[in-house]
C-alpha positions, 0 to 999 in steps of 0.5 A: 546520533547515527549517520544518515546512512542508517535512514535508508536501511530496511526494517530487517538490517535495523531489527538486527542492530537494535536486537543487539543492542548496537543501535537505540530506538530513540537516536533512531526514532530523532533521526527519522523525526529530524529528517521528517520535520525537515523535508515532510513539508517539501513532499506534502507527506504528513498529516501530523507528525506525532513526536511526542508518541514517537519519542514515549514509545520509541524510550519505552522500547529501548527500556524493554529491549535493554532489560532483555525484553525483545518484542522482535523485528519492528519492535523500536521501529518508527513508521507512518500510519495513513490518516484514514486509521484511527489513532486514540485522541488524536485527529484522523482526518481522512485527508478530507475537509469535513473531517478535518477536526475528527477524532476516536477515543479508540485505536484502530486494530491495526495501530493495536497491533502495531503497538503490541510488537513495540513499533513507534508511530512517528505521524499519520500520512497523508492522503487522498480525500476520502482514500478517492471514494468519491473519486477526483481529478487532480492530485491536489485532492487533499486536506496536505495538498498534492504529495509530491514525488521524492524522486522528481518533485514535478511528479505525483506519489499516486493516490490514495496513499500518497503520503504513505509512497513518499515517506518510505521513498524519502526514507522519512520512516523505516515503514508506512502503512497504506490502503488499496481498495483499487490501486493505492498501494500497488500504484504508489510503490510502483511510483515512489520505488518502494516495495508495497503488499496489497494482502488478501481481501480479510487477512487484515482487520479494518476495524478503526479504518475509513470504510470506502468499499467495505467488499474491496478495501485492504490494509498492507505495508510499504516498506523498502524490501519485500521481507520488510513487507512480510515482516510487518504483514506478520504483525498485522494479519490476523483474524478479529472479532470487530471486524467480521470481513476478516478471515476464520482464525485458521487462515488469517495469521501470517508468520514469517522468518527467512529460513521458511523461504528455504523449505518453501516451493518452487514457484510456476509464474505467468507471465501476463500478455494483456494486462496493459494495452501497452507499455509507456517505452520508458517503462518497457525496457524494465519490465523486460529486463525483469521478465529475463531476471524471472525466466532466470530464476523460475525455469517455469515461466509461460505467458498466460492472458487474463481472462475477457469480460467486463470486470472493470465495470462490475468494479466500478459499479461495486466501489461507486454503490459501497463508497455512496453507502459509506459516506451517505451522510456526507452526500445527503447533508450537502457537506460533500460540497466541501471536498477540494476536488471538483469530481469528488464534490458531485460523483456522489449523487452520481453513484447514488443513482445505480440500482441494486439490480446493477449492484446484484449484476456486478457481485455476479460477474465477480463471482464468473471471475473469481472462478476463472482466477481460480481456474488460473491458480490451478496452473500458477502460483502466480502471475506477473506484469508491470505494476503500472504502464507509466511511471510517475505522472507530473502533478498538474494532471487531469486525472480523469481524461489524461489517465485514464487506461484499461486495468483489468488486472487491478479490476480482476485483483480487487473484486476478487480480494488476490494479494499482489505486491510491486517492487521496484525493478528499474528506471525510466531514461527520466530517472522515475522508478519502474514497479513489477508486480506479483499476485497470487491466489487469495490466501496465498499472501507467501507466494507473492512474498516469495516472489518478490524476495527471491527477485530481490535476491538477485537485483538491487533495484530495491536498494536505490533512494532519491538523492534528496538535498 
């Protein structure tokens, strides 16, 4: 069996060693079931555990690699899909109660994928009910109850992929997949310390995933590093024919090795001034410290300010219109009444109540705004801020009045579908981890990639997990 060391390397460093054959799929996919089976439960991470998947594919793979079939650098690689995903015959359950029992006789596109280069699934995340569509106030809001943080179990993971957050913090798997229609991956990784990759609206294909705003939702990895984040976002980008929110064939796929990076550009970053009304101290020391790491190593660092207007609200308006339309049948059959958290029980017929003249409204404001990022990008590649202006928050939180802070840059990067990605940059004087985050034009998936890699290089933030006994 592998020491326990070998939990807590990242996807590329375990590629290399199962590539040459000094490490077995299946010793590695029993100890991340081991280590999950044991400590899962004390972060409220899971949904399921899927060992019996787990271990048939996880033998497969090391039958196919022994005889020189070698899929490349996931294949044999255990990771955590969130429970919004569709996994053939088992049950997918949204995080939600009504759904507790629901099961597809299909794979989702993205487990599709993920099977095709050899990865071995060993359970589903846990997650916000409903990935928070109907929104909530407590992080409680779950069929797994709260996720509790790996690095201070008093804190939260940060919804909606909660689970996700903790199972790459807690080393439980080499990577999770998560899902971000405003924040879900971004938030988590900057709480749980984990690299994570909001990728451009369309370059993943959301077939066999719970739609909440069709307009806004995407699916990224989460991973240690940010090259693990590209590695995986190599295997699941792509255009599809089931989802027609996907972007053409020309533009969708992603390819990735490390020798790209030393062909690629240098990179103009702006720094951003008003992404937050202000920084939490604890998490303002980092930051800067960061900026100083960037100015180091990108000559063209310059402040630059998000553009002024009311791209929050037309956010809103779009997640509350799309997310009363997707879940409509729940609403109108009362079973809404079922959800755990008290918000998300009536904020349905609340969102049922805007107009299509609000809906029309917003979808114009996102199209002023789209402009004036592009505008932006003409003169960066991308811009960079704090991932979140505090760090991890404790559990019993009212999240609707204690967190409630302006995010333009979340509103701004979710109506107009730009990849970001945080990685970890620091800690507060409380030991909870600080996220930096990256976000380029839409398409540019590289540039944020690019970014996070080269910060990386020259930190090792990223390297540091939680002392978990």
């Amino acid at each position: 069996m592998p020491g326990e060391e070998i939990v807590y390397l990242s996807v590329s460093e375990l590629a290399k060693r199962i590539e040459s054959k000094k490490l077995s799929p299946v010793d590695l996919t029993e100890a991340y079931l081991d280590r999950s089976q044991k400590l899962g439960p004390r972060f409220n991470a899971y949904a399921r555990l899927t060992p019996e998947i787990a271990l048939e594919q996880a033998k497969a793979a090391e039958k196919e690699i022994q005889r020189g079939h070698y899929r490349g650098p996931l294949h044999g690689i255990p990771y955590a899909a969130k429970d919004l995903l569709a996994v053939k015959g088992l049950a997918t359950t949204w995080g939600a109660k009504p759904y507790a029992n629901q099961v597809f006789d299909y794979n989702a596109t993205v487990i599709e994928h993920l099977n095709r280069v050899g990865a071995v699934m060993i359970g589903k995340a846990s997650m916000i009910e409903l990935a928070g569509g109907m929104g909530y106030r407590f992080a409680s809001a779950s069929l797994q109850d709260e996720a509790k943080n790996p690095w201070d179990t008093k804190c939260w993971t940060c919804g909606s992929s909660s689970g996700s957050g903790a199972i790459v913090a807690a080393s439980l798997a080499a990577f999770a997949i998560g899902t971000e229609t405003w924040g879900s991956i971004i938030c988590p990784s900057a709480f749980c310390g984990v690299s994570g990759l909001r990728p451009t609206y369309g370059r993943v294909s959301r077939y066999g995933a719970m739609a909440l705003a069709p307009s806004m939702d995407k699916i990224g990895p989460m991973a240690r590093s940010a090259e693990d984040c590209a590695r995986i976002f190599a295997a699941i980008a792509g255009h599809d024919l089931k989802d027609r929110g996907t972007v053409p064939i020309d533009k969708g796929a992603f390819t990735y090795s490390p020798s790209m990076e030393l062909h690629s550009r240098p990179l103009k970053i702006g720094w951003l001034t008003n992404a937050w009304k202000s920084l939490a101290p604890g998490v303002a020391k980092p930051i800067e410290t960061a900026s100083r790491v960037l100015k180091r190593y990108f000559s063209s660092l310059k402040d630059v300010a998000l553009p002024v207007g009311p791209w929050e609200d037309a956010g809103n308006i779009i997640v509350a219109v799309e997310s009363a339309a997707s879940f409509r049948s729940l609403i109108r059959s009362g079973r809404v009444s079922e959800l755990t958290d008290p918000l998300g029980q009536i904020a349905g017929y609340v969102n049922e109540q805007y107009s299509a003249a609000d809906y029309l409204q917003a979808l114009k404001v996102r199209e002023i705004v789209q402009k004036k990022m592009d505008a932006m990008f003409e003169t960066f590649d991308i811009i960079a801020t704090a991932a979140q202006p505090i760090a991890a928050t404790p559990l019993t939180l009212n999240l609707e009045t204690d967190l409630a802070f302006p995010d333009p840059l979340g509103g701004i990067g979710n109506i107009c579908g730009l990849p970001a990605m945080s990685v970890p940059c620091g800690f507060t004087e409380k030991n909870l981890p600080v996220g930096l985050q990256f976000v380029g034009r839409a398409g540019d998936d590289f540039a944020v990639i690019q970014a996070g890699r080269t910060f990386q290089l020259h930190t090792d933030w990223h390297k540091k997990h939680p002392k978990i006994h």
